[in-house]
N, C-alpha and C positions, 0 to 999 in steps of 0.2 A: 399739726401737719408733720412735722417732726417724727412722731413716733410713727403716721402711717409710710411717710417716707423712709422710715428704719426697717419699716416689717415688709416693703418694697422691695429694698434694697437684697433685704435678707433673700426674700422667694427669690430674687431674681438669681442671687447665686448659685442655691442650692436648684434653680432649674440647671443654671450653667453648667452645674457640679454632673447631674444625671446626664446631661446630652454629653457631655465629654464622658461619662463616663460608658453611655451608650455608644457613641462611635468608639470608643476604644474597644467594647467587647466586639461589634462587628465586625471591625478589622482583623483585630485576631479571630474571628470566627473565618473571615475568608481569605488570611492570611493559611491556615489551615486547612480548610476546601480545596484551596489554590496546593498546596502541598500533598493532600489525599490525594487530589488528583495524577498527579506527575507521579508518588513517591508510596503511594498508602499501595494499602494490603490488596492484593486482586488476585483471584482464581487466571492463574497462567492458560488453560485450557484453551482460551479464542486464541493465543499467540503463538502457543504449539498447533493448536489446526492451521495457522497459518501459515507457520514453519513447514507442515506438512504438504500442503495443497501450491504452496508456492512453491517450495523447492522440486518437485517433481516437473511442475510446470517448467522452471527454468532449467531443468534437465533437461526436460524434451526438446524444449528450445534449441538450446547449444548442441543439443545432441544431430541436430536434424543440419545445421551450418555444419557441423564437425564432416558430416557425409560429404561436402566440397569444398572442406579446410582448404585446397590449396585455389581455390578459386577466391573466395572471398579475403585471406588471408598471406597467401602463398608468396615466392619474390617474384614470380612467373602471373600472379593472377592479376584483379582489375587496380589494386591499386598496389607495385611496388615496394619495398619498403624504401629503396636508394630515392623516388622518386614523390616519397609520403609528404615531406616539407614541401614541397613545390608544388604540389597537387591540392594540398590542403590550407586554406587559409591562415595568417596567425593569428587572427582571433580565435580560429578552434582550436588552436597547439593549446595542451596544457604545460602550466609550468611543470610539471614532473613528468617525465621524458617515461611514462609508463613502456608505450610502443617501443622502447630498447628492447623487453626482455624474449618478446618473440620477431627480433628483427631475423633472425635465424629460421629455417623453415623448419628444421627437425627439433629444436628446442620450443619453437610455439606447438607445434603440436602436441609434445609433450606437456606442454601447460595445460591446453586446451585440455588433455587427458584428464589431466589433475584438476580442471573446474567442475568440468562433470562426474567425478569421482567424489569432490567433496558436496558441491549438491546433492548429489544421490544420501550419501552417509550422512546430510545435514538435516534431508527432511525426514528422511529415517528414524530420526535421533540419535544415532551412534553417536555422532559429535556433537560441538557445544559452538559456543563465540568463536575462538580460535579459529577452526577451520571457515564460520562466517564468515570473519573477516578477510582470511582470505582469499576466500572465492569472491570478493567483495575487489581484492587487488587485482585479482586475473582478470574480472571482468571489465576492470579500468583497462587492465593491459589492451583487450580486443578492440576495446572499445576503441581506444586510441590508436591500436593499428589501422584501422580500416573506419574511421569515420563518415564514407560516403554509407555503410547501409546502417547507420545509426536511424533508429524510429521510436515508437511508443515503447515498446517491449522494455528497450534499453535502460530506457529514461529512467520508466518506473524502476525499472529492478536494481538499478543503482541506488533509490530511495529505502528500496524493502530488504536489502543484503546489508546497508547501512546499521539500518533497526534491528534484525537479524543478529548481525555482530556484538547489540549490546548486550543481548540477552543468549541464556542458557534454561532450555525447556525439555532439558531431554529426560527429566524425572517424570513430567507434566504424560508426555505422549513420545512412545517411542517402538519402531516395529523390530521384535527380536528376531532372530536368524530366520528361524524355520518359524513362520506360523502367521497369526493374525496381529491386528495392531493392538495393542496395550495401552491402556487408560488407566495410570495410577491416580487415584481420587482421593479425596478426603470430605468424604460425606457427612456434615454438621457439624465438623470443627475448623479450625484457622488450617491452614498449610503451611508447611514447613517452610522453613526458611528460603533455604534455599528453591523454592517452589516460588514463595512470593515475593522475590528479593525484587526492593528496587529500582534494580538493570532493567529487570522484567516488566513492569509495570511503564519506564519509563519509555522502553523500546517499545511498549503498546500503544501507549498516546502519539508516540512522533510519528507512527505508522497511519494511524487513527489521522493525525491532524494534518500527513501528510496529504492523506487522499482527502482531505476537504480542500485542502489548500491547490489540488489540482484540478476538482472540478469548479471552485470558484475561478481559477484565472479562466480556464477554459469555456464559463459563463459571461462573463465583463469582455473579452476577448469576442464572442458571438454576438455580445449587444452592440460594439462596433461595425458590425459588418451588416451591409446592407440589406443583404439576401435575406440575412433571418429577422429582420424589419418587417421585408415583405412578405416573408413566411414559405417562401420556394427553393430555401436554401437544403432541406431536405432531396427536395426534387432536385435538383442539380449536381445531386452529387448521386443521386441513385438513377439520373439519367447518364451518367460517366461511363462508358465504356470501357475506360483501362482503369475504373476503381471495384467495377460492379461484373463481376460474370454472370449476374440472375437476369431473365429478362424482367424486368417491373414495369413495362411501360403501363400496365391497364391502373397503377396510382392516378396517371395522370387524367381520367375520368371523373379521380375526388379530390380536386383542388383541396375542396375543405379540412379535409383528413390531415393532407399533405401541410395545412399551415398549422392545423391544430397540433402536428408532432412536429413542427420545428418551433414550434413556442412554447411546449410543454419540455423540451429538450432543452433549450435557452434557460428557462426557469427554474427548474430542477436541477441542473449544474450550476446554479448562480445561488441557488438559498438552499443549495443539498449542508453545507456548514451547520445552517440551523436546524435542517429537520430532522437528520439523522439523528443526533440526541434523545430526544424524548423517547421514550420506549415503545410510549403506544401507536403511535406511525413508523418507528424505525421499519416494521418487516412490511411495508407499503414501500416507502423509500428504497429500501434495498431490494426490492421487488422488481420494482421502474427499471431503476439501474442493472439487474438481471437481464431482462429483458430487451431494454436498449443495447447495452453489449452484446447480447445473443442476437438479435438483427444485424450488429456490426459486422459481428464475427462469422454469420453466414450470409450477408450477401458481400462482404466488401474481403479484400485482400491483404486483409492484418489481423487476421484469428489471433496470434497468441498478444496482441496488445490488448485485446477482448479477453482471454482467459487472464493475464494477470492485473485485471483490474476488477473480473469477476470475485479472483482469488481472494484479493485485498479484503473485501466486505466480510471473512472469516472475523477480522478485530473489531468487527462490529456485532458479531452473534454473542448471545450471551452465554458463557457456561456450561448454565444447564443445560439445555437441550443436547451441548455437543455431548456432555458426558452422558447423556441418556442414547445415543445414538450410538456411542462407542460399546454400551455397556451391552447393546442389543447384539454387534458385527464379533465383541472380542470377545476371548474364552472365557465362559465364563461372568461376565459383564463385568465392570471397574471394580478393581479391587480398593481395599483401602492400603493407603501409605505405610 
């Protein structure tokens, strides 16, 4: 009994030995997964189209408020600035007192200048982080001046000027003076450093996980609400009159329609986290979400919250396709690095 008790003993170790030795390689296996992810090598290309398609977007944006700067912003327009604290809650005051720097009508508009001047030259690629970041400040600044027309637009763009700031793609995509958009590539080798630095990869994911992370609240947020239980939470908002300029009433002929898109809506913002991943549904997923935004954004009256969430799903394209797309529109098609 003895000796089988010893050769017991012994297997039993040498199992113990292999399972620890098994979880330790796994961990460092996803200790490093976990790190590739955030930090490893990526084709910048999704991050600069995004830089591309956003920044233009949030030009137009501001550009289109700038035509009644003195309305939405002004000391003469809807909200004061002598009268900004008392009008505005203190739970919306930020601690940092942004709204000082255009408490001034002639010195905000010159701000205002300088946002849309550094978006334009950011989606361009003329500039890099720097100017990101701050057009990332100015936009705090509006922000906080006039928080009564704060909405989608806002929100997100403060998450994607954020991401923006950390990274630098202006090698990746960038449109020179005179001509077409430029696609420096590197076709079956690593890219360059500074191409796939870090910043870049890391500003991809935060951007990435930011938009999961807003269609998940905005799904758990809809499972609360009764309407879209009942499945006519669609139908009440596209029977809205001050949300809706389209007439739609003949939906309301196909109830069944009506609940089957406000439960395929609820769903698909609630588990878009998981689906988008996988490659071979991703252009399904980002399909839906096209498509839902483009209903938004023409029948309802927040088009550009619609385009910059359109936008977003650039850092979810892969790569290829964009550099094959560029290579088709630029001189010549992608050069190499």
């Amino acid at each position: 009994m003895s000796g089988i008790g010893t050769r017991a003993v012994r297997l039993a170790m040498g199992f113990d030995r292999t399972l620890a030795d098994r979880c330790a390689k796994d961990a460092r296996d996803a200790c490093a997964a976990w790190k590739a992810f955030w930090y490893g090598s990526q084709d910048p290309m999704p991050l600069a189209a995004f830089r591309l398609v956003f920044g233009l977007s949030a030009f137009i944006f501001y550009a289109v408020r700038m035509t009644d700067y003195s309305f939405y912003f002004g000391s003469e327009g809807i909200v004061p600035y002598e009268l900004l604290h008392v009008i505005v809650p203190a739970s919306f005051q930020s601690v940092v007192p942004w709204e000082w720097l255009a408490s001034d009508d002639r010195v905000g508009f010159a701000l205002h200048g300088l946002l849309l001047s550094g978006l334009l030259t950011l989606a361009l690629g003329w500039t890099g982080r720097w100017v990101a970041a701050f057009a990332f400040m100015l936009h705090m600044v509006f922000m906080r001046r006039n928080p009564l027309i704060i909405y989608g637009p806002d929100m997100v763009g403060t998450a994607w000027l954020l991401c923006l700031a950390l990274s630098d793609t202006r090698n990746t995509l960038r449109a020179p003076l005179p001509g077409l958009i430029e696609a420096k590539g590197w076709r079956g080798r690593p890219p360059s450093a500074s191409e796939s630095s870090p910043w870049n990869t890391l500003a991809l994911r935060l951007a990435q996980i930011q938009l999961c992370v807003v269609y998940v609240y905005g799904g758990v947020e809809k499972f609360r609400g009764q309407t879209w239980w009942q499945g006519d939470a669609i139908w009440n908002t596209l029977a809205n009159g001050q949300l809706v300029d389209v007439n739609l009433e003949f939906i309301a002929w196909v109830p069944g329609l009506v609940a089957l898109i406000s439960y395929g809506v609820v769903y698909w913002e609630t588990f878009f986290v998981a689906l988008v991943w996988p490659l071979r549904i991703r252009p399904y997923v980002l399909a839906f979400g096209v498509a839902l935004h483009l209903g938004i954004g023409l029948t309802m009256n927040i088009p550009y919250f619609s385009l910059f969430m359109i936008v977003s799903y650039f850092t979810f394209v892969p790569a290829a396709p964009l550099r094959a797309f560029l290579g088709l529109v630029g001189k010549g098609g992608p050069r190499r690095g």
